[in-house]
MIBATI-802628 format. One record per residue (C-alpha): residue number from 1; residue in one letter; x, y, z. Coordinates in steps of 0.001 Angstrom, whole numbers, plus 500000, padded with zeros to 6 digits. Example, Ala and Ser with C-alpha at 12.3 -4.5 7.8 and 13.67 -1.06 7.14 Angstrom:
<node seq="1" type="a" u="512300" v="495500" w="507800"/>
<node seq="2" type="s" u="513670" v="498940" w="507140"/>
END
This chain:
<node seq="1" type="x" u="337748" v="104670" w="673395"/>
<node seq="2" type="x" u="338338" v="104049" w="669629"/>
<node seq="3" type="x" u="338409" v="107373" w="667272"/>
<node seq="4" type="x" u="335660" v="108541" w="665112"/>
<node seq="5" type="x" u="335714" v="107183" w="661395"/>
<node seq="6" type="x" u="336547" v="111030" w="660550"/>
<node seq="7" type="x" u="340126" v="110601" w="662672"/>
<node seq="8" type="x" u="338877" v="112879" w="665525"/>
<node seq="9" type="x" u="339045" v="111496" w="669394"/>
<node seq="10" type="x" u="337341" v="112492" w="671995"/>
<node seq="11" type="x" u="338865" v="114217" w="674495"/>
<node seq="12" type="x" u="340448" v="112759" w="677478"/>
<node seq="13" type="x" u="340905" v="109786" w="675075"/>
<node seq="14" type="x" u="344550" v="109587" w="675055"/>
<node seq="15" type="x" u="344753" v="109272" w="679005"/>
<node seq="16" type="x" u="344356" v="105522" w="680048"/>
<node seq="17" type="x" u="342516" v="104170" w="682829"/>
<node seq="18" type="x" u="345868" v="102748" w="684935"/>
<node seq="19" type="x" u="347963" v="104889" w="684962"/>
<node seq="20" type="x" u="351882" v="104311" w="684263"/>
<node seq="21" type="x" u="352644" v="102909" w="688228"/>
<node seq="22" type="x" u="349536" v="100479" w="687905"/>
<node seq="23" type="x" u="347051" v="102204" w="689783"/>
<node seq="24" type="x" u="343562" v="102839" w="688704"/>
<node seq="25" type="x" u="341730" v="105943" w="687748"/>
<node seq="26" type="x" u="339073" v="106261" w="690095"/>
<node seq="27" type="x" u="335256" v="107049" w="688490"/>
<node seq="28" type="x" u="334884" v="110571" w="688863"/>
<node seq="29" type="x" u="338732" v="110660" w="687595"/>
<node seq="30" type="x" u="338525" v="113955" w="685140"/>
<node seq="31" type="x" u="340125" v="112884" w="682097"/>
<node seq="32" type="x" u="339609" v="116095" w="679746"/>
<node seq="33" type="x" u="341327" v="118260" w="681857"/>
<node seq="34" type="x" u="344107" v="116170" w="682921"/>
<node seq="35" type="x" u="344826" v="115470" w="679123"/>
<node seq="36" type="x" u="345192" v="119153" w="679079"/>
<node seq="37" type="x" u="347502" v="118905" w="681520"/>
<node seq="38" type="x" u="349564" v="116161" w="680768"/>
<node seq="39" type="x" u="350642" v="117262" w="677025"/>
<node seq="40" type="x" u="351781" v="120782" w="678339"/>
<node seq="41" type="x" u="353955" v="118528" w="681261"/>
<node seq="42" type="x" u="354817" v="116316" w="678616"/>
<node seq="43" type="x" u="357239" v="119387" w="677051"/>
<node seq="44" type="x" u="358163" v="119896" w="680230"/>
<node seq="45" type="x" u="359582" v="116365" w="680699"/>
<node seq="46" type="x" u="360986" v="116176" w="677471"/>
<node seq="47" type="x" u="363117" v="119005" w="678019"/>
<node seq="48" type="x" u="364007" v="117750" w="681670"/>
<node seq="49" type="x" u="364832" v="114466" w="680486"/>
<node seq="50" type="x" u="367177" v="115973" w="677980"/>
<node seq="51" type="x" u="369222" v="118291" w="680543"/>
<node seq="52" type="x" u="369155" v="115293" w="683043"/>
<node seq="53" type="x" u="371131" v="113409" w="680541"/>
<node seq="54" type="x" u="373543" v="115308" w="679549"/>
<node seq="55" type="x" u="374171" v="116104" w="683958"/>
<node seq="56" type="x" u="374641" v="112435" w="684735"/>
<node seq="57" type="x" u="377184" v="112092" w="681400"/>
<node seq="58" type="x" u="379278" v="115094" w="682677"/>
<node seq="59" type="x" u="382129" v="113841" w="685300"/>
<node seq="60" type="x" u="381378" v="116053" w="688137"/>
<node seq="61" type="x" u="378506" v="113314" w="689380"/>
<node seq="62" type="x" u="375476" v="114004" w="691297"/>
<node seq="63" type="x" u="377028" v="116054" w="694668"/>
<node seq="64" type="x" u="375266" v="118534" w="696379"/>
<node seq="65" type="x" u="375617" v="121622" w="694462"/>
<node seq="66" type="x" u="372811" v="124344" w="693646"/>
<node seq="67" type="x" u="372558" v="123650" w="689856"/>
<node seq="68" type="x" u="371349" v="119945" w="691530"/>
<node seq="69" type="x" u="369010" v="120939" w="693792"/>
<node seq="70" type="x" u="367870" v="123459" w="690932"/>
<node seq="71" type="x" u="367499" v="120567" w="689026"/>
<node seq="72" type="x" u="365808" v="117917" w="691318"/>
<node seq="73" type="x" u="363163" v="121012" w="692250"/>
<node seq="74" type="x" u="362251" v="120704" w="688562"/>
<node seq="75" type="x" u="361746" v="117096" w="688704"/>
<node seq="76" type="x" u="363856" v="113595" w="687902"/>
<node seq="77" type="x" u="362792" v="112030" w="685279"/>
<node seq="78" type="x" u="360880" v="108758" w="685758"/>
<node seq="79" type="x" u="364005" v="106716" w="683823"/>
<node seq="80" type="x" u="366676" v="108447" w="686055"/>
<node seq="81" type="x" u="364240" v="108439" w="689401"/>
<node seq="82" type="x" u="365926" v="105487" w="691285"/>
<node seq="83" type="x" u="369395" v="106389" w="690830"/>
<node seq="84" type="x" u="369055" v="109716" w="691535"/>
<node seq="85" type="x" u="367258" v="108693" w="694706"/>
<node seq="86" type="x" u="369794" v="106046" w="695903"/>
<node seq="87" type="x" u="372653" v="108976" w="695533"/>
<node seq="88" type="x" u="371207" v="111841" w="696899"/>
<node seq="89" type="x" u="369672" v="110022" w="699783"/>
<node seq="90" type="x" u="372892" v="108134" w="700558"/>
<node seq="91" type="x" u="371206" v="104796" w="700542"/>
<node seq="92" type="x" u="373591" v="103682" w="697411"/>
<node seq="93" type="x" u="376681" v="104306" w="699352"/>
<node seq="94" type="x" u="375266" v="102786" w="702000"/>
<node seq="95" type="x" u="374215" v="099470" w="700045"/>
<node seq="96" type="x" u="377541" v="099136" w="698481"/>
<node seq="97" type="x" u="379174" v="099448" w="702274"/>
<node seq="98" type="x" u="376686" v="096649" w="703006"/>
<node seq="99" type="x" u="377156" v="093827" w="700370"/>
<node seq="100" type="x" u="374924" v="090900" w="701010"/>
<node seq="101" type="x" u="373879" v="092173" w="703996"/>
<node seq="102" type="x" u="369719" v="092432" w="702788"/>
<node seq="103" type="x" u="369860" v="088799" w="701772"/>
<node seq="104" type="x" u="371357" v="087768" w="705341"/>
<node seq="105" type="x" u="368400" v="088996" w="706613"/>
<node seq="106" type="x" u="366099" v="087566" w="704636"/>
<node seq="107" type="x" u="367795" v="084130" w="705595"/>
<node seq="108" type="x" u="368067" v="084871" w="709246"/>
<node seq="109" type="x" u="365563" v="084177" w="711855"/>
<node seq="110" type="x" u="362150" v="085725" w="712000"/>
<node seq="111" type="x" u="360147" v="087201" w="714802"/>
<node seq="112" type="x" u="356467" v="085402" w="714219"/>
<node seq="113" type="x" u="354646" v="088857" w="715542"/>
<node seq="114" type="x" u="356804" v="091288" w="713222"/>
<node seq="115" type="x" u="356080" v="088767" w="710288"/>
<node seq="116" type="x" u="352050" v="088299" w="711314"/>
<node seq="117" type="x" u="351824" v="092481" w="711099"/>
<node seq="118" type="x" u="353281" v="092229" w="707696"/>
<node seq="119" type="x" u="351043" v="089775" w="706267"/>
<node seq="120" type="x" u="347921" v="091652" w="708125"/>
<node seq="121" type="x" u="348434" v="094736" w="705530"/>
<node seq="122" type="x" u="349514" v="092629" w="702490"/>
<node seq="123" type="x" u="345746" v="093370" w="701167"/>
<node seq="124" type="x" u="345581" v="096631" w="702302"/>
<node seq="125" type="x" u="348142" v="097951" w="700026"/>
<node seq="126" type="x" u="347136" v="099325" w="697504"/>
<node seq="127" type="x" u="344220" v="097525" w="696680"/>
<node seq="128" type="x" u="343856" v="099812" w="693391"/>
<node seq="129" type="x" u="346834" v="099073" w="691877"/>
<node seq="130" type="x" u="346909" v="096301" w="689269"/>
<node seq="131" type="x" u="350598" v="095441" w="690172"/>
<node seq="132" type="x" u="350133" v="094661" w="693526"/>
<node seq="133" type="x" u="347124" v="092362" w="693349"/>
<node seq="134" type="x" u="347454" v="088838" w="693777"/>
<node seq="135" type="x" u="346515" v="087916" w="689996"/>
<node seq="136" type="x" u="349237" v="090180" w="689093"/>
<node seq="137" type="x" u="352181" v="088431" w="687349"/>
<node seq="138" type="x" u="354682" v="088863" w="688984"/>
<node seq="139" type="x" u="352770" v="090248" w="692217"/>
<node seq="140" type="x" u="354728" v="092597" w="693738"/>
<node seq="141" type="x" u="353582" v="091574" w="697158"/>
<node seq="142" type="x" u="356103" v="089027" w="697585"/>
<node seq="143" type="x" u="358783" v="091839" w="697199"/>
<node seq="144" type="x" u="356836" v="093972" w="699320"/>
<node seq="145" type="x" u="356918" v="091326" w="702185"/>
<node seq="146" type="x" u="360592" v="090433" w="701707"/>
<node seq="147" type="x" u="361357" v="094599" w="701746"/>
<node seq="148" type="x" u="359510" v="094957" w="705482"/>
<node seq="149" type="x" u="360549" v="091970" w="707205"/>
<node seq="150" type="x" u="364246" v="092521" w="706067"/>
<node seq="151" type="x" u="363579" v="096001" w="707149"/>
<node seq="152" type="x" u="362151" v="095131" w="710305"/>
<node seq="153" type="x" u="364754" v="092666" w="711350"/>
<node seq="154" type="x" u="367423" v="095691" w="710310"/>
<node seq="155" type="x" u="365627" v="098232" w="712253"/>
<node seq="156" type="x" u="364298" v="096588" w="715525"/>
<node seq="157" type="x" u="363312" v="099368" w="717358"/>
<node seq="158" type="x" u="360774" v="100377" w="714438"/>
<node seq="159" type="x" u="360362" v="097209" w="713770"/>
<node seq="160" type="x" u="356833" v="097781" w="711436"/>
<node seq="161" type="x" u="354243" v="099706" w="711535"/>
<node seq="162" type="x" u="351515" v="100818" w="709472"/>
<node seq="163" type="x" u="352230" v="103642" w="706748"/>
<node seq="164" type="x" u="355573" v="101622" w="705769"/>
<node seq="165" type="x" u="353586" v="099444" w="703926"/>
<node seq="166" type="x" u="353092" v="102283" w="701589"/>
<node seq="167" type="x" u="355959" v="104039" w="701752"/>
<node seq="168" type="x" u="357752" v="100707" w="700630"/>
<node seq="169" type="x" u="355033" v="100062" w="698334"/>
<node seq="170" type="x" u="356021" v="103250" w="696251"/>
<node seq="171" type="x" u="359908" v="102411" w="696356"/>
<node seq="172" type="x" u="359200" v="099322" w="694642"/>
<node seq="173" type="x" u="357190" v="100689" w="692263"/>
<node seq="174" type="x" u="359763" v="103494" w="691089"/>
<node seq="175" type="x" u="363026" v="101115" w="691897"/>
<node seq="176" type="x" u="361340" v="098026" w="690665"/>
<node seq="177" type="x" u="364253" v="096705" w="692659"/>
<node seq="178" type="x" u="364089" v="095089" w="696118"/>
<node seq="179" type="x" u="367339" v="095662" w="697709"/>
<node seq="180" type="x" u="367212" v="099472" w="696655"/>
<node seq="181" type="x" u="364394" v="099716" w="697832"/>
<node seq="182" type="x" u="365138" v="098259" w="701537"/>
<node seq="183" type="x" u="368115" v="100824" w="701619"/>
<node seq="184" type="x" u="365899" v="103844" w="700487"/>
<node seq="185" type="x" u="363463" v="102601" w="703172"/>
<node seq="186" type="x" u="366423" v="102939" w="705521"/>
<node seq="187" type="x" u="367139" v="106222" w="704441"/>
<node seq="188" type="x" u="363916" v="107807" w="704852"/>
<node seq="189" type="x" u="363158" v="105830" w="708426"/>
<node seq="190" type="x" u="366182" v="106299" w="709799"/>
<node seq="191" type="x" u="367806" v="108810" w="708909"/>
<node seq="192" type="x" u="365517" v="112071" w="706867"/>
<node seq="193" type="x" u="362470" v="111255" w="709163"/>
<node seq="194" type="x" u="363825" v="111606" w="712886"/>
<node seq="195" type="x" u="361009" v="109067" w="714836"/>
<node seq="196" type="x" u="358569" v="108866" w="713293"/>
<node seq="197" type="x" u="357899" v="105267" w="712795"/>
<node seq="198" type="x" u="358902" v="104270" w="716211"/>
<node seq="199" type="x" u="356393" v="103089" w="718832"/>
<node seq="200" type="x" u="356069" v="106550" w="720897"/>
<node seq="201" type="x" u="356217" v="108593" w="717086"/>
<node seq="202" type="x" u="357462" v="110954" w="719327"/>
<node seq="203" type="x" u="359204" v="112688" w="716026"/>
<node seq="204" type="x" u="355502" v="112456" w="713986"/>
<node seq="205" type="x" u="354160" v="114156" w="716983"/>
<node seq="206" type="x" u="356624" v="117028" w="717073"/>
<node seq="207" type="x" u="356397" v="117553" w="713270"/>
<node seq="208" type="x" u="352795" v="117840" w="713525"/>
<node seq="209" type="x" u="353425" v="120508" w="716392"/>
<node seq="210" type="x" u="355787" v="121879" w="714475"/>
<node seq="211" type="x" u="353558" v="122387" w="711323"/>
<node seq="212" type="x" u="350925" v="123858" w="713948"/>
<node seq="213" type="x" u="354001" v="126815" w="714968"/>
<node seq="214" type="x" u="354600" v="127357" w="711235"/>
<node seq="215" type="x" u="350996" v="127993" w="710588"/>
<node seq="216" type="x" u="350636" v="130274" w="713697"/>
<node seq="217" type="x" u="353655" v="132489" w="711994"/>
<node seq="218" type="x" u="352909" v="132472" w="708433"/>
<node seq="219" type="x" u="349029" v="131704" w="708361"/>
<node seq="220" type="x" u="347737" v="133082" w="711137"/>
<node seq="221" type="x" u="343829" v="132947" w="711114"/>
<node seq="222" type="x" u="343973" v="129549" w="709848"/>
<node seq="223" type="x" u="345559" v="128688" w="713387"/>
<node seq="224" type="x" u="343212" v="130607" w="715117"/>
<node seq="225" type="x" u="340388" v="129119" w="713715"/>
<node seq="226" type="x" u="341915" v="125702" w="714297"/>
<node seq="227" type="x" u="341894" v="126872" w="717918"/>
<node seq="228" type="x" u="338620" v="128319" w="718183"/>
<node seq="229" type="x" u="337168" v="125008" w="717701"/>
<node seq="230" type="x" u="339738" v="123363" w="719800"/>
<node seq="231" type="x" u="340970" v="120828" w="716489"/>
<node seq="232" type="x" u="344132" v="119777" w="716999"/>
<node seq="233" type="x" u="346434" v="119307" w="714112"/>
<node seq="234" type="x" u="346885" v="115479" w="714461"/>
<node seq="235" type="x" u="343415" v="115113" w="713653"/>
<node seq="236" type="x" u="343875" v="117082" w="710314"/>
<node seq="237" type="x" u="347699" v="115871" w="709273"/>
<node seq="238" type="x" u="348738" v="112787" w="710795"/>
<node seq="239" type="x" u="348263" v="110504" w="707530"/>
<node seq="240" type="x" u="349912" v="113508" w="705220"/>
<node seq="241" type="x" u="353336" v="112697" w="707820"/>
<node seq="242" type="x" u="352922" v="109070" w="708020"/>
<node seq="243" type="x" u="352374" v="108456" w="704442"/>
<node seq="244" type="x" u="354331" v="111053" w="703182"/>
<node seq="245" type="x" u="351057" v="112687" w="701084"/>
<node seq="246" type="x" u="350406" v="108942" w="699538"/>
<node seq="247" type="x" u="346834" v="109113" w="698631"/>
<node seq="248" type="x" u="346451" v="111824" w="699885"/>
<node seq="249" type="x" u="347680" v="113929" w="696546"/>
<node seq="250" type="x" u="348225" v="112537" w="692892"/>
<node seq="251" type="x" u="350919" v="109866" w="692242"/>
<node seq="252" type="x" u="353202" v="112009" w="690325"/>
<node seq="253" type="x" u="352918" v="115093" w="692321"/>
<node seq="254" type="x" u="353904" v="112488" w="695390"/>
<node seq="255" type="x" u="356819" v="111428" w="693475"/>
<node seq="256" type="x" u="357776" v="115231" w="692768"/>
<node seq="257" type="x" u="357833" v="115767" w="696173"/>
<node seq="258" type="x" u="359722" v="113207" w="696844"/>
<node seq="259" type="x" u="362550" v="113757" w="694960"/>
<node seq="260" type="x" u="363020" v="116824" w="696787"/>
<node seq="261" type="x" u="362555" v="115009" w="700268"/>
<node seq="262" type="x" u="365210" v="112930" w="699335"/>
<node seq="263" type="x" u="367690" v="115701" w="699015"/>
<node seq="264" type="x" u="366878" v="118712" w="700866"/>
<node seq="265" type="x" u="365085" v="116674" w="703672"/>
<node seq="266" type="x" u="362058" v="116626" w="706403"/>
<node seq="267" type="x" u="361080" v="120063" w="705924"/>
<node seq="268" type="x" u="359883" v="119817" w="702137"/>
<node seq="269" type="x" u="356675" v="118130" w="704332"/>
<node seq="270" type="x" u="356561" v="121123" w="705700"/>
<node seq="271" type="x" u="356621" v="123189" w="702412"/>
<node seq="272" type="x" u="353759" v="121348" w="701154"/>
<node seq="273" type="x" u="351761" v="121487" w="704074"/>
<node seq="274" type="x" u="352196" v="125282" w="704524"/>
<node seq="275" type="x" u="351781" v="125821" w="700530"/>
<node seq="276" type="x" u="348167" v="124006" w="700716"/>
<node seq="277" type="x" u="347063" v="125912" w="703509"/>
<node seq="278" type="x" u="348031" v="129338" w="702681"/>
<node seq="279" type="x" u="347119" v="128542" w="699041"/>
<node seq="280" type="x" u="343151" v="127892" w="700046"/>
<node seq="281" type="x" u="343527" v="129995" w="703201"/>
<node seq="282" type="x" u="340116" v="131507" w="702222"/>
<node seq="283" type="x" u="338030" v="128169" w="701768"/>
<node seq="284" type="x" u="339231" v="126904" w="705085"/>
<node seq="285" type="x" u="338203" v="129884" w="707042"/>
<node seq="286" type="x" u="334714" v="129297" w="705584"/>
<node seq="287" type="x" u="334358" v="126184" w="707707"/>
<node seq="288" type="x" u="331901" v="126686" w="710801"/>
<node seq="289" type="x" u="332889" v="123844" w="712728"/>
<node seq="290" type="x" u="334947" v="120519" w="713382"/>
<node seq="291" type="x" u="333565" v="118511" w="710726"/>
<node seq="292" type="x" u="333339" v="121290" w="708705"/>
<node seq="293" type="x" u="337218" v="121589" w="708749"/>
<node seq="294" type="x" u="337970" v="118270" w="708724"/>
<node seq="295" type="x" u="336137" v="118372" w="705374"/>
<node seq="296" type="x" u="337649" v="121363" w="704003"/>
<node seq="297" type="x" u="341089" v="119744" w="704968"/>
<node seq="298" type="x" u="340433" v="116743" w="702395"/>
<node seq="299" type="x" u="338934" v="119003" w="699816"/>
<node seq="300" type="x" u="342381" v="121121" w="699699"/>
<node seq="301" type="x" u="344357" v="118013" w="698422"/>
<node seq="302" type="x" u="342060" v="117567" w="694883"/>
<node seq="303" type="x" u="341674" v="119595" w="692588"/>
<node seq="304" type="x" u="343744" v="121352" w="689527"/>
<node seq="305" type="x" u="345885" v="123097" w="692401"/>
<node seq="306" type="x" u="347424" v="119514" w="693249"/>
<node seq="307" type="x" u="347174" v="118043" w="690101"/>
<node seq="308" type="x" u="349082" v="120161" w="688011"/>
<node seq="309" type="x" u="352736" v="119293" w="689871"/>
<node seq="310" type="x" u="355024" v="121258" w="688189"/>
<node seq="311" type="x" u="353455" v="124545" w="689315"/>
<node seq="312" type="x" u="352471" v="123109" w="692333"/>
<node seq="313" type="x" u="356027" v="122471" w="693134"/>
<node seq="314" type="x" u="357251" v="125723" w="692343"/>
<node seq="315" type="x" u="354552" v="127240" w="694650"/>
<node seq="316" type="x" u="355969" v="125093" w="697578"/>
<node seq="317" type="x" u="359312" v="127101" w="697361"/>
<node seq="318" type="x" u="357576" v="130617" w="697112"/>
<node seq="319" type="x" u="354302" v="130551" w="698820"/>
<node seq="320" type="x" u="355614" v="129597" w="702519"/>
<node seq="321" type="x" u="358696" v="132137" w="702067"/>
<node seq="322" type="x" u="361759" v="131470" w="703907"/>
<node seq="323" type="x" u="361946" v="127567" w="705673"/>
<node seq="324" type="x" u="365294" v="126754" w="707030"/>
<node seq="325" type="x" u="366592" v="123522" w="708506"/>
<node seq="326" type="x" u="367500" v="125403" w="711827"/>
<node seq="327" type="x" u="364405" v="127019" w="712350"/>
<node seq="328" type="x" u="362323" v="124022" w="711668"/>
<node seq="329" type="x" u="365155" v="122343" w="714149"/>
<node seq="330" type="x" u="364534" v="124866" w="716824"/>
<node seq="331" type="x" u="360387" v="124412" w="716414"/>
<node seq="332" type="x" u="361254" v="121125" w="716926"/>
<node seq="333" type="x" u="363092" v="121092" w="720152"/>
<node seq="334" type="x" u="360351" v="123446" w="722317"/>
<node seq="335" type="x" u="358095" v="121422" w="720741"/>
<node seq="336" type="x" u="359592" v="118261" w="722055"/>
<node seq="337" type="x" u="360263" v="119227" w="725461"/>
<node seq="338" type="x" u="356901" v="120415" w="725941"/>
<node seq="339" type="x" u="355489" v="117158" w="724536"/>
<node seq="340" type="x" u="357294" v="115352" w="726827"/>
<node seq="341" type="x" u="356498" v="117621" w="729321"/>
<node seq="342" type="x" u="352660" v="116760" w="728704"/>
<node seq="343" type="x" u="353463" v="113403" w="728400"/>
<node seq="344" type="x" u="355372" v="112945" w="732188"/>
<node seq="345" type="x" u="352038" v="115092" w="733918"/>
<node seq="346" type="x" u="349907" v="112839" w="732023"/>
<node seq="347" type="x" u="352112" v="109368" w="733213"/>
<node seq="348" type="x" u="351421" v="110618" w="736839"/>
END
């Protein structure tokens, strides 16, 4: 949109249609208010950016220490995203242990089925983004390719399967390096998400049991309503676990997320969840039936809520109150057992 002769702009002028990662604005995108928005986090960033800067030029290095995790709940800045990523998460020492060891397995042998699964969901990913389409120069599906099958020759018992096609898809697009991005793969599959990419996703399952307990404790007739109409919560949650919130909320507030995953862990998905639910406890409990919910479910991740990340972030640490590792490990555990439980009655 070009300016007036008189100098003024309209507003939501300044906010282009693709945004900074490549992907497009969809048509009922809201550009006024997100303008609004986006110059109020743009002080924020500056000021983030600034402190980050002088933290990675000090000599005490990124360790775990609460003036980091302070920091990394306030956001990484975009430049400093991938390193901070590849120490936190471990997947930099772990690459450095490893030298060469991504390129043997590009060279190695392939498995024809593992390779033919890949290529399927080439297509699929992320069919809005400008970077990864095939006009693109370069197309960042080759890298894409290369990240999964090295992956899934690394990890055999995962092997692929759908939802790391985004998950990888985001790496690249933040690491705009391929080996970093194989090793951050690594660290989220194998080590901060216990099984959830494996064929039983006998871990995906328990986390979405899990994030059924939590809501039973902390927002109560949101569970009961959820089992008044007999919904379970894999029907509701199973693509904000497997895709880690990917299109499911706004690219940066993804990426804020994120940055906390890769430091504190599997339970900021719980945070999230919890905070969206108890934030817009109300509007769910005005849903009458199954559809209903499932529609008030989607409706819950739009919105100014979601949009505006950095309070939405900060809401994620006070909203759901306490969330420790060992409780969420406990939840886990019964959760498990009676899973499997289910699972050997239903094998008879």
């Amino acid at each position: 949109m070009e300016e007036g002769e008189g100098g003024a702009r309209e507003p939501g002028a300044g906010i282009p249609r693709v945004d900074p990662y490549g992907f497009e604005r969809p048509e009922d995108f809201d550009y006024v208010s997100y303008e609004e928005f986006f110059s109020r986090y743009l002080v924020i960033l500056t000021r983030r950016a600034i402190k980050w800067s002088k933290l990675l030029k000090g000599n005490n290095g990124i360790g775990k220490s609460l003036k980091v995790k302070r920091y990394i709940r306030k956001g990484i800045p975009n430049e400093h995203r991938a390193l901070i990523w590849m120490i936190v998460s471990g997947a930099q020492a772990n690459m450095e242990q490893n030298p060469g060891y991504y390129n043997k397995l590009l060279e190695g042998e392939k498995s024809d089925t593992l390779v033919e699964a890949i290529k399927t969901d080439m297509n699929r990913t992320f069919p809005d983004n400008v970077q990864f389409r095939k006009t693109a120069d370069p197309c960042l599906q080759q890298t894409l390719y290369n990240v999964l099958v090295a992956y899934g020759h690394h990890n055999k018992t995962v092997g692929y399967c759908q939802g790391m096609n985004f998950i990888a898809g985001y790496l690249i697009l933040i690491t705009k390096n391929e080996e970093e991005s194989f090793w951050l793969l690594d660290a989220l599959i194998g080590r901060i998400l216990p099984d959830y990419y494996s064929p039983a996703m006998m871990g995906l399952k328990t986390d979405q049991e899990v994030l059924g307990e939590l809501v039973r404790k902390k927002v109560p007739a949101v569970a009961e309503l959820m089992d008044r109409h007999g919904v379970m919560w894999t029907l509701i949650v199973s693509r904000w676990f497997i895709c880690l919130f990917i299109d499911i909320l706004p690219v940066e507030t993804v990426l804020r997320i994120w940055d906390c995953l890769f430091y504190e862990g599997s339970k900021i998905i719980f945070r999230v969840a919890l905070a969206l639910i108890k934030q817009h406890q109300a509007f769910i409990l005005e849903a009458t039936n199954l559809p209903d919910i499932c529609d008030k479910f989607k409706q819950i991740t739009r919105g100014t809520f979601v949009t505006e990340c950095h309070t939405f972030m900060q809401k994620i640490f006070t909203e759901p109150g306490s969330l420790s590792m060992a409780t969420v490990n406990k939840l886990r555990e019964t959760c498990r057992a009676k899973l499997v439980a289910q699972g050997s009655v239903n094998n008879i």
